[in-house]
TORKE-523069 format. One record per residue (C-alpha): x, y, z; residue number from 1; residue in three letters; chain. Coordinates in Angstrom, 2 decimals. Each point is the difference from the previous one (the first is absolute). Last residue first. Layout:
N
x/y/z/n/res/chain
X/Y/Z/NUM/ALA/A
...
REM end
This chain:
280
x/y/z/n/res/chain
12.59/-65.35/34.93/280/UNK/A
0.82/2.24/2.39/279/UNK/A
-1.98/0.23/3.12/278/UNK/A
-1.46/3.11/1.91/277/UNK/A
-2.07/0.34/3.28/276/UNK/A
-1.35/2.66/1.66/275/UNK/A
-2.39/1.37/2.97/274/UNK/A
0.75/2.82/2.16/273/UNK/A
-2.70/-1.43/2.56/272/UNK/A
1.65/2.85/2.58/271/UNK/A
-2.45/2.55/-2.05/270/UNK/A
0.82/1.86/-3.32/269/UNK/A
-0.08/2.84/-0.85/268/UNK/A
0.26/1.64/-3.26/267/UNK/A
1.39/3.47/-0.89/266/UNK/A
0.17/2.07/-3.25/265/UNK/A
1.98/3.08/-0.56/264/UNK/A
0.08/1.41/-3.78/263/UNK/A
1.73/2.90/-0.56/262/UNK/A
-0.05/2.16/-2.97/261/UNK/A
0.62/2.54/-2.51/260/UNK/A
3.65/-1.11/-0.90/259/UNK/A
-1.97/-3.65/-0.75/258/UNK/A
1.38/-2.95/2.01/257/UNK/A
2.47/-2.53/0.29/256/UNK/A
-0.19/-2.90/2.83/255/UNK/A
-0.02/-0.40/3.35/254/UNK/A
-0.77/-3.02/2.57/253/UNK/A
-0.32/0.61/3.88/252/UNK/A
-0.39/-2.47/2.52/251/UNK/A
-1.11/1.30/3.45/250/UNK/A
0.14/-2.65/2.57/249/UNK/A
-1.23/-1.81/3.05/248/UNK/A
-2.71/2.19/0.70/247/UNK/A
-2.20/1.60/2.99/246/UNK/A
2.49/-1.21/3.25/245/UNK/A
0.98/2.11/2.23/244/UNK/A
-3.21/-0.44/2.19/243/UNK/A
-3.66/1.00/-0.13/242/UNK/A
-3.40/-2.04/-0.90/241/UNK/A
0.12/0.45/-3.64/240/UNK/A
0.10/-4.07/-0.50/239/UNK/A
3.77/0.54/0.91/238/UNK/A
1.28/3.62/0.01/237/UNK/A
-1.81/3.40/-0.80/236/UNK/A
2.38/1.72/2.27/235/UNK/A
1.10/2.22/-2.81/234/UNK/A
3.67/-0.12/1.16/233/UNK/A
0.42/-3.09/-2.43/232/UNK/A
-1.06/1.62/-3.44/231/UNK/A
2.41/3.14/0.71/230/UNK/A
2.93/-3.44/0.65/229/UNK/A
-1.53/-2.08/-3.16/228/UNK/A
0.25/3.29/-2.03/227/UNK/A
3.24/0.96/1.08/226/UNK/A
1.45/-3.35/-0.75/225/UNK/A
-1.69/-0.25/-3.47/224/UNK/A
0.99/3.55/-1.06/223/UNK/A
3.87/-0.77/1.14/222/UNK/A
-0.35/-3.59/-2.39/221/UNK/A
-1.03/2.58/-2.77/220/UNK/A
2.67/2.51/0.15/219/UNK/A
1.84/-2.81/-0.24/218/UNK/A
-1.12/-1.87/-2.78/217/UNK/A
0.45/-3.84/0.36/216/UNK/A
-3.39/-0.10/2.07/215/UNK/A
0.15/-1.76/3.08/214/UNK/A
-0.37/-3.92/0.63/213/UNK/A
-1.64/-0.87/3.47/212/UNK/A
-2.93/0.32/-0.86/211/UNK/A
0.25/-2.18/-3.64/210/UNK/A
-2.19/1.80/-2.58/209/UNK/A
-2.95/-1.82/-0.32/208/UNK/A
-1.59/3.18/1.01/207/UNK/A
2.03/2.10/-2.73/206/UNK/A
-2.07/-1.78/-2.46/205/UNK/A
-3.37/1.92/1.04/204/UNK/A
1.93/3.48/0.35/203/UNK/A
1.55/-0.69/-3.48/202/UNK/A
-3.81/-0.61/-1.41/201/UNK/A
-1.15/3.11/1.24/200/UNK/A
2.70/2.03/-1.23/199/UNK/A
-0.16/-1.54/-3.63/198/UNK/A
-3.99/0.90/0.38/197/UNK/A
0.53/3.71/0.31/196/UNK/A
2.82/0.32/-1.83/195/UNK/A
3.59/-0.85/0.72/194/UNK/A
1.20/1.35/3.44/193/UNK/A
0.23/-1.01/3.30/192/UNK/A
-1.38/-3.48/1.27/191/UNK/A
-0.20/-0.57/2.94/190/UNK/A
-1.14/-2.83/2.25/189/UNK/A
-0.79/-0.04/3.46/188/UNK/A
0.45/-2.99/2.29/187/UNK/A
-2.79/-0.58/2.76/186/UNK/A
-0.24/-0.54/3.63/185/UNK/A
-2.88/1.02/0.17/184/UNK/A
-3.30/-1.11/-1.80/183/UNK/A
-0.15/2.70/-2.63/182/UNK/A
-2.91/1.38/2.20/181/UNK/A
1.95/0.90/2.55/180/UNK/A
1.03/3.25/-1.01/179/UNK/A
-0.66/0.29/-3.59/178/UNK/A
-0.14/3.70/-0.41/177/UNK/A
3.11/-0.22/2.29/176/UNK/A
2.07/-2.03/-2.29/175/UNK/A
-1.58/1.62/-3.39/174/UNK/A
1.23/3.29/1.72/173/UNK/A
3.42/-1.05/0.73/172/UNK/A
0.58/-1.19/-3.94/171/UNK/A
-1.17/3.48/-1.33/170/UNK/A
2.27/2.03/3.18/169/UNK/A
2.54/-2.46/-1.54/168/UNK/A
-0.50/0.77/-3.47/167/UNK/A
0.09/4.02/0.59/166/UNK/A
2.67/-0.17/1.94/165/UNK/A
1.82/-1.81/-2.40/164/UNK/A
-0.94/3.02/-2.62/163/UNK/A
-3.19/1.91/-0.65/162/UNK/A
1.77/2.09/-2.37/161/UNK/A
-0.64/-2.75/-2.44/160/UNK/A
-3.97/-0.02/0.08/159/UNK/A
-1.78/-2.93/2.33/158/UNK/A
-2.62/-2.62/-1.73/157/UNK/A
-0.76/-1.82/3.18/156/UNK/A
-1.09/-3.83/-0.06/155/UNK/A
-1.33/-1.70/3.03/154/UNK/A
-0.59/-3.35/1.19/153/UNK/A
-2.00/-0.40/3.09/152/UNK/A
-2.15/-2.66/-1.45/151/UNK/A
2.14/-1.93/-0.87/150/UNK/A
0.74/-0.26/3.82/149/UNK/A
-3.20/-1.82/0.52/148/UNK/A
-0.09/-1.10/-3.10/147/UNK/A
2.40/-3.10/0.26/146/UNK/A
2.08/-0.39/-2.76/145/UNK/A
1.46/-3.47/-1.10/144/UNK/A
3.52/0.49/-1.44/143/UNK/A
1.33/-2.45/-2.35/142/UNK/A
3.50/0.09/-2.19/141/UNK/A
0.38/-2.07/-3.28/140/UNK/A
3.25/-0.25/-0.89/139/UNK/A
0.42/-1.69/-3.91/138/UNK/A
3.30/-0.56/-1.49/137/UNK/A
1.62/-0.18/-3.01/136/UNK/A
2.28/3.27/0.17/135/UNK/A
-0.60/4.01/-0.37/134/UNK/A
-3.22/1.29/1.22/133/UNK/A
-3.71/0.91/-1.57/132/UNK/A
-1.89/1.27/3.44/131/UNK/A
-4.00/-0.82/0.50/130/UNK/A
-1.94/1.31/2.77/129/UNK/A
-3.21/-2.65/1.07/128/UNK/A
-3.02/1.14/1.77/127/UNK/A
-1.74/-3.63/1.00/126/UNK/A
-3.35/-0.43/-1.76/125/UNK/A
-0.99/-2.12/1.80/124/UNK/A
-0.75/-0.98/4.26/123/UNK/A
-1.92/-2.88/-0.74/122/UNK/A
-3.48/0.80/0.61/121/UNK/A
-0.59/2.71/-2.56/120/UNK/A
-1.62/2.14/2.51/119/UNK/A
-3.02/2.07/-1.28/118/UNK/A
0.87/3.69/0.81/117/UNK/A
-1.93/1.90/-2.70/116/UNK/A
1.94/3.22/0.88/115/UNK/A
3.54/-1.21/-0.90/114/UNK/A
-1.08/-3.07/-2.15/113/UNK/A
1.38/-3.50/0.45/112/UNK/A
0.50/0.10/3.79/111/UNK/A
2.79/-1.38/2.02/110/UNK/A
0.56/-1.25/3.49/109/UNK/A
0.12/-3.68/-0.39/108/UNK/A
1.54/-1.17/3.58/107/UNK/A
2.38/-2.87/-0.17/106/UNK/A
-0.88/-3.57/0.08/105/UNK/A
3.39/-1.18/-1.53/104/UNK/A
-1.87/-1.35/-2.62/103/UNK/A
-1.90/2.58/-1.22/102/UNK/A
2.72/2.77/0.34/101/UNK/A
2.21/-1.93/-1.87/100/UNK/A
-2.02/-1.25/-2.04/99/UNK/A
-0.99/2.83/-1.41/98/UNK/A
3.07/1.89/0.30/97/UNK/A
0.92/-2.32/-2.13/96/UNK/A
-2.33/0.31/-2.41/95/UNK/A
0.96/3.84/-0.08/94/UNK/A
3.10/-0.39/-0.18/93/UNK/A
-0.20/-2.81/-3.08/92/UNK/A
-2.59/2.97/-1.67/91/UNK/A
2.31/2.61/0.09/90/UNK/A
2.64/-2.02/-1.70/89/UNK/A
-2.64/-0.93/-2.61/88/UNK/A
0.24/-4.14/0.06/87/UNK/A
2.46/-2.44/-0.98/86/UNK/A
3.36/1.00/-1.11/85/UNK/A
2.30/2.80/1.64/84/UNK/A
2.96/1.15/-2.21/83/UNK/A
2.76/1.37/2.37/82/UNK/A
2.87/1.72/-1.93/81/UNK/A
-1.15/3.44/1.11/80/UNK/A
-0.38/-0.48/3.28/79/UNK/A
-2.97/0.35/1.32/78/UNK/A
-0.51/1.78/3.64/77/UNK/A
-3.17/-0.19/1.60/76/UNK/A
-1.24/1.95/2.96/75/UNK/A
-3.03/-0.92/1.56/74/UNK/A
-2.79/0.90/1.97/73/UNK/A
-2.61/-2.59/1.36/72/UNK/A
-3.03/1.64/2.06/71/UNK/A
0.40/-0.58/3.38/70/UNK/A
-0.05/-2.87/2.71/69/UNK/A
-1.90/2.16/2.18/68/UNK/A
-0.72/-2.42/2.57/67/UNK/A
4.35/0.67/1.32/66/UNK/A
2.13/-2.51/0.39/65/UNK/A
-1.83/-2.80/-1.82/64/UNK/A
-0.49/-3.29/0.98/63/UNK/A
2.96/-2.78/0.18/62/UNK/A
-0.12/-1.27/3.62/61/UNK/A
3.15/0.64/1.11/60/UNK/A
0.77/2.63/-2.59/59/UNK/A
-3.14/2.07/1.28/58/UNK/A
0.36/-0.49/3.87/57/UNK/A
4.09/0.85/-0.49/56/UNK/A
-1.61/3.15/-2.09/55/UNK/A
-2.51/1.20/2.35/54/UNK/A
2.67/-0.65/3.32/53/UNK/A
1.91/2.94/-2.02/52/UNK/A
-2.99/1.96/-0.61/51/UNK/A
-0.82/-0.58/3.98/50/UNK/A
3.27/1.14/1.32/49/UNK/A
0.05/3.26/-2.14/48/UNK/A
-3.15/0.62/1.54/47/UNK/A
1.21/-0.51/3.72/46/UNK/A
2.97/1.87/-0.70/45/UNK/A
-1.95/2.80/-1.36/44/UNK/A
-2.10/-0.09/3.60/43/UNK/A
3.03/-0.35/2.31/42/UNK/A
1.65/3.15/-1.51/41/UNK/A
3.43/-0.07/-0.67/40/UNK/A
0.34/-2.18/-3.19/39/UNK/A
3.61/-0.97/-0.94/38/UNK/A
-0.40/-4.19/0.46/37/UNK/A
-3.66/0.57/-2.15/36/UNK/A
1.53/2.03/-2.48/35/UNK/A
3.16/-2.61/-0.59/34/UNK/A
-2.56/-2.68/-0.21/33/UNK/A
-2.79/2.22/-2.59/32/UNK/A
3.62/0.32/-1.90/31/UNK/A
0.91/-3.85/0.12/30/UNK/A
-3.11/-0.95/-1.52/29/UNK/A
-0.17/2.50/-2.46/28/UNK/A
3.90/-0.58/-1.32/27/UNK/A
-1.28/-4.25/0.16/26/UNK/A
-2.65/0.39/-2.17/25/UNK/A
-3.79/-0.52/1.46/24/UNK/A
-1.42/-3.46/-0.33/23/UNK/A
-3.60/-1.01/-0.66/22/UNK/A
-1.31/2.57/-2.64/21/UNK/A
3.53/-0.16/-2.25/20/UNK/A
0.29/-3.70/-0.02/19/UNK/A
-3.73/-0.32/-1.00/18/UNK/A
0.13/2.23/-3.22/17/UNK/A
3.40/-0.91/-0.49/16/UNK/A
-0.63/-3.67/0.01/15/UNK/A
-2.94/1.13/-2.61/14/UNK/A
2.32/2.19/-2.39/13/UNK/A
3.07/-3.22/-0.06/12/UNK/A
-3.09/-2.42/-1.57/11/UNK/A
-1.84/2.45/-2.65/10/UNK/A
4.00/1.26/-1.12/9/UNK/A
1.30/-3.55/-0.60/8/UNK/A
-3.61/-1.01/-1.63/7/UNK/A
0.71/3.37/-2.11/6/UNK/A
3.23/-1.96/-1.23/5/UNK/A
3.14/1.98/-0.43/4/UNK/A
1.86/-0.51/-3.01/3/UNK/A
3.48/1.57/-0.23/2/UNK/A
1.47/1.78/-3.21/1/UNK/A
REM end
């Protein structure tokens, strides 16, 4: 058995908080480049040019990429020989996303009550998923959502017989139904399968998903790449002003499902495809 601190937890979930708002990871970085050095149209390579300038101007001086510094999502994974001592688990996150988002001057963006709408000032509760694993160790992964393209998000309960053309034509609609409003370039995440909110949390994780790291399933990986070239002829491109560039990646993430169903879920995200995990 392994004792892990909530002070431990409180401290590593406010660096994240900030790390994660201020610097983009290094896959994201070097996509929006690559996009930017293959972009035919003066006006997408223009945009491209000024996200990238955006995040040398934001790690340089340490403020946010993006205003919308998101409401915190994370995924936690216990393992099963971890004992954590302190506070409520739930509670350490949430204090230090408190702090974190306090501190590190960082917009508040949520509200206590759906339809009351009083902001709670310091960006809590987070929206935590929890996952019991093997071993003694804690990974705590972060991934502020902006609502912008949250707001695009889409979840289609399709019928068997509906296929892989029927979850691509699903996933192809939510990326034209968005058009620019998902703040272009984005990544899209899918999930496929499940229930109705297993699919819609797989399409949220699959966005911290590596872009440059297909799925291990083949008939999978082939979906992504079609997907990213159908989504890439749309013509949407950067900022939804034209060019060959409207996202960086389709991630896709599958799991079992009823014999009566089929669960499709997608979820955008823009460039800021924000994440940061640490191991304790």
């Amino acid at each position: 058995m392994r004792i892990i601190h909530t002070d431990e937890i409180i401290r590593n979930v406010k660096e994240m908080c900030i790390e994660a708002n201020l610097h983009l990871s290094e896959d994201m970085a070097a996509a929006i480049q690559n996009a930017r050095d293959e972009e035919t149209g003066d006006l997408g390579k223009q945009i491209l040019g000024q996200l990238l300038e955006n995040m040398d101007i934001a790690a340089g001086e340490e403020i946010p990429i993006c205003q919308d510094t998101g409401m915190a999502i994370f995924f936690v994974k216990i393992g099963q020989d971890v004992h954590i001592e302190g506070m409520n688990l739930t509670d350490a996150i949430n204090e230090g996303v408190k702090q974190g988002y306090t501190e590190g001057y960082l917009r508040k963006s949520v509200v206590s009550d759906p339809l009351i709408r009083v902001n709670t000032n310091d960006n809590t509760p987070a929206i935590i998923h929890y996952d019991i694993v093997p071993g003694d160790k804690l990974e705590i992964l972060i991934a502020p959502k902006g609502f912008g393209s949250e707001n695009m998000s889409r979840v289609f309960m399709l019928k068997p017989a509906d296929g892989a053309e029927g979850v691509k034509n699903a996933v192809l609609q939510a990326v034209m139904d968005a058009g620019p409003n998902a703040c272009p370039p984005v990544v899209v995440g899918v999930g496929i399968g499940g229930d109705f909110e297993k699919a819609a949390i797989m399409a949220k994780k699959a966005l911290t998903r590596n872009v440059n790291q297909g799925s291990d399933l083949p008939h999978i990986k082939e979906m992504e790449e079609e997907l990213l070239t159908r989504i890439n002829q749309s013509g949407i491109g950067p900022g939804g002003l034209g060019g060959k560039t409207t996202a960086i990646a389709v991630n896709i993430e599958t799991y079992a499902t009823h014999i009566a169903g089929l669960p499709v879920a997608v979820n955008m995200c823009c460039h800021v495809n924000r994440h940061v995990t640490r191991v304790l």
